[in-house]
C-alpha positions in Angstrom: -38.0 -6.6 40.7 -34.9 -9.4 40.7 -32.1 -8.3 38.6 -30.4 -10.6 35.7 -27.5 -13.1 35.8 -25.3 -12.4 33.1 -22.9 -15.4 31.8 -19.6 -13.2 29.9 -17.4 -15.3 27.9 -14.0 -14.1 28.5 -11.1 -14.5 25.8 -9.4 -17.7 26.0 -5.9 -16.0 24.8 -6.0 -12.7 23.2 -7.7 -10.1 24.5 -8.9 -8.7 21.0 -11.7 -11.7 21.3 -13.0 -9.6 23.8 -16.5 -7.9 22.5 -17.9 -4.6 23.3 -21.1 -5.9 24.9 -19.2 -7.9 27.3 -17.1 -5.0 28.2 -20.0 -2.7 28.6 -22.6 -4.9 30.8 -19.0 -5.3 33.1 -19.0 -1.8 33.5 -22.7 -1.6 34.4 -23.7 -4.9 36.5 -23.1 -3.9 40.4 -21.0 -7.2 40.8 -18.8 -9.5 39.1 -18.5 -13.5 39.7 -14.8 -14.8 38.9 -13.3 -18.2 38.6 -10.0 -16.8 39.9 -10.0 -13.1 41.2 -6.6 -13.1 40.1 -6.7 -14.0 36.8 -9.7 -12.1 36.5 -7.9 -8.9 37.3 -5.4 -8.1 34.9 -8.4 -8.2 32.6 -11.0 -6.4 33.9 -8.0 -3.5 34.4 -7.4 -3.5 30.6 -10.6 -2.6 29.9 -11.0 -0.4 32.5 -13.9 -1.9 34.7 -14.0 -1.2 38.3 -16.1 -3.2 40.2 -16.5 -5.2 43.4 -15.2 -8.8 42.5 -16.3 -12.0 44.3 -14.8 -15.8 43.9 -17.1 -18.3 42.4 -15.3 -21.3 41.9 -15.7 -25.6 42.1 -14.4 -25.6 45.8 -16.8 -22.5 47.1 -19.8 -22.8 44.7 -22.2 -24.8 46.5 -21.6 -22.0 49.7 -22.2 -19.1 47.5 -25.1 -19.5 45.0 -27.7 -19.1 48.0 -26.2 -15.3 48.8 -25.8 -14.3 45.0 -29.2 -15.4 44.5 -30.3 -13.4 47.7 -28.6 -10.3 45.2 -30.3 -10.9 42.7 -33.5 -11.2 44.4 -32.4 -8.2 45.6 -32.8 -6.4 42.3 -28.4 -6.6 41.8 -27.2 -7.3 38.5 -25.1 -10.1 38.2 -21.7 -11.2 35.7 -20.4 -14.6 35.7 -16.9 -14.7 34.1 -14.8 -17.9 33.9 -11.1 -17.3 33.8 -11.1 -18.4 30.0 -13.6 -19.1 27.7 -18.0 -19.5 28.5 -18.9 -20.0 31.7 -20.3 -23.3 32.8 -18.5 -24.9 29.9 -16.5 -27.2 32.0 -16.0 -24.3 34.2 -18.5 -23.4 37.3 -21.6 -21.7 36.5 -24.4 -24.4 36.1 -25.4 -24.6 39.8 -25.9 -20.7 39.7 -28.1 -21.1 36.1 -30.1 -23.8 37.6 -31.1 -21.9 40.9 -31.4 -18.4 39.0 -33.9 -20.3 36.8 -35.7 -21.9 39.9 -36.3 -18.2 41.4 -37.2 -17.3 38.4 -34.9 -15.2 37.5 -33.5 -14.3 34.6 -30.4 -15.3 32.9 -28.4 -14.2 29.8 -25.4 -15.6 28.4 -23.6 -13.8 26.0 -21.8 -15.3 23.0 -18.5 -15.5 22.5 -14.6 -17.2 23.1 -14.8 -21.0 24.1 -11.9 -23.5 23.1 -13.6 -26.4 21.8 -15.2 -24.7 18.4 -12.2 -23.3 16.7 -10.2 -26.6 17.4 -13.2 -28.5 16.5 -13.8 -26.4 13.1 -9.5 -26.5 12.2 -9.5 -30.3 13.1 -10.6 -31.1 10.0 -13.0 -33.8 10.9 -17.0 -34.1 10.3 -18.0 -30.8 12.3 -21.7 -31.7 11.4 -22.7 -33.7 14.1 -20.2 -33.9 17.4 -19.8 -35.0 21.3 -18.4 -32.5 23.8 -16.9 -34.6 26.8 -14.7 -31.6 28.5 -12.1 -33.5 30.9 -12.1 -36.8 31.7 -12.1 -38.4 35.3 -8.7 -38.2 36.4 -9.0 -41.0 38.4 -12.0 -42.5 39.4 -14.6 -43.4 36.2 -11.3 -42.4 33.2 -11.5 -46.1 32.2 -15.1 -46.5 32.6 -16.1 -43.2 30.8 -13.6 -44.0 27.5 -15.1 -47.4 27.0 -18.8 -46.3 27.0 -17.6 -44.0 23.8 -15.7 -47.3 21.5 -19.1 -47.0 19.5 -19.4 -43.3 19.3 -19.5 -42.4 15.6 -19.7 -38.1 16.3 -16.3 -36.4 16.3 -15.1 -36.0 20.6 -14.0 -33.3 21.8 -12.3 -33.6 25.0 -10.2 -30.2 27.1 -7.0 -32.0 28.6 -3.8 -29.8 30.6 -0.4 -30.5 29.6 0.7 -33.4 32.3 -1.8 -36.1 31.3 -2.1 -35.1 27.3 0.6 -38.3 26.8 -1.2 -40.4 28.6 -5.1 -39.8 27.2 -3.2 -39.9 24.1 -1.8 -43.2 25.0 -5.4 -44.9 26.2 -7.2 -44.0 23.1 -4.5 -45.1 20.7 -5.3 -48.2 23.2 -9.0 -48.2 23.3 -9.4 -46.6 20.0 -6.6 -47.8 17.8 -3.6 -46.2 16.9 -4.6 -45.5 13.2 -8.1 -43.5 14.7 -7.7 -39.7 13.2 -7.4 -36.9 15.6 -6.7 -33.2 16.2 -4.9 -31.7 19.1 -4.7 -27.9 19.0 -3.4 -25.8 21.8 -2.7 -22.2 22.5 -5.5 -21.3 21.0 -6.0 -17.5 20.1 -2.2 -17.1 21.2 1.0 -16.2 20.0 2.3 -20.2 19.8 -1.2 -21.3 18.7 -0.6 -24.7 17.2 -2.7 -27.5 15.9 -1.6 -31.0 15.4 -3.1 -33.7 12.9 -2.7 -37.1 12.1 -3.2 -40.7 13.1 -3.4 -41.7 17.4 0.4 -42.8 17.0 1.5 -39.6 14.9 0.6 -37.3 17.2 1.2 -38.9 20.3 5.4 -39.2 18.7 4.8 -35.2 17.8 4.4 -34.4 21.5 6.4 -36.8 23.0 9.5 -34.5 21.2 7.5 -31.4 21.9 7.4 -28.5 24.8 4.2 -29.5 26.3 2.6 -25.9 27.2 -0.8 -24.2 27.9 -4.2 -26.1 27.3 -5.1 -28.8 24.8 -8.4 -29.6 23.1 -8.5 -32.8 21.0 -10.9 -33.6 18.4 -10.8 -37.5 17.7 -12.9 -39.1 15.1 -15.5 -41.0 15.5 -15.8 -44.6 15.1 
């Protein structure tokens, strides 16, 4: 019989947001998948689960979906955890879902912590109907992928890091108008949580006098 791929959210700040299915299917799958086996570990410690960690990040995942499938196949059981949050939620896990599903085999995710729907729900805007974009090209498509949403009428949500949250603020004060509502939260879960609200140009003036620390999500209204 193939065993089960099991997707574990993991908290995204305090460890409280941890539940006690995920901390029991760590303790019993025969190997765990982590973003960051370092990150991972301070973790799994704290709840006391001991068991043989392997890497499965963006730069290896391509390499490493054929031999955990080949577990699985195997009869192993199976936990993806991201270093914060869901799995596969602009973290790696989709290439792994998509081949366990091609073998046939069966996958579980487990509910739980992911950024985007407490900052999305204390935002304050239309939570009804929304757009999860994740990060945006640094580079190569940024331009191209903010223009396709000037017509978008669902609330965005978009994950940003702490270098570049001036200057996405800047473009869609550009692109979207300085008045356009929006939401930045950050911290989330943590001690220094904080969520920000106001126009393009308020916000963008909070931060610019503001320790920029840990990882943002901003909610930005729709057109």
């Amino acid at each position: 019989m193939s065993g089960k791929l099991y997707l574990i959210p993991t908290p995204i700040g305090n460890l409280e947001d941890m539940t006690l299915r995920a901390i029991r299917l760590l303790k019993e799958v025969d190997y765990i998948l982590a973003e960051d086996t370092r990150t991972s570990a301070p973790l799994l410690k704290h709840f006391g689960i001991d068991k043989k960690v392997f890497a499965h990040h963006q730069h290896n995942e391509h390499q490493s979906v054929k031999e955990i499938i080949r577990f699985l196949q195997e009869g192993k059981q199976v936990a993806l955890i991201s270093d914060a949050g869901t799995p596969a939620i602009s973290d790696p896990g989709f290439l792994l879902v998509r081949e366990a599903i091609k073998n046939e085999i069966e996958v579980c995710c487990l509910p739980g912590a992911t950024a985007f729907v407490p900052a999305l729900v204390d935002s304050g805007l239309p939570n009804d109907r929304f757009v999860f974009e994740g990060f945006l090209p640094v580079k190569k498509g940024r331009q191209t992928r903010i223009k396709s949403l000037l017509n978008e009428e669902r609330t965005m949500i978009f994950y940003e890091s702490p270098h570049r949250l001036l200057k996405t603020l800047e473009e869609f004060a550009e692109y979207f108008g300085a008045e356009r509502p929006v939401s930045v939260s950050r911290e989330l879960s943590k001690v220094f949580e904080e969520t920000v609200r106001g126009t393009l140009a308020e916000v963008k003036n909070h931060f610019e006098t503001h320790t920029l620390k840990g990882e943002f999500v901003i909610c930005l209204s729709g057109k």
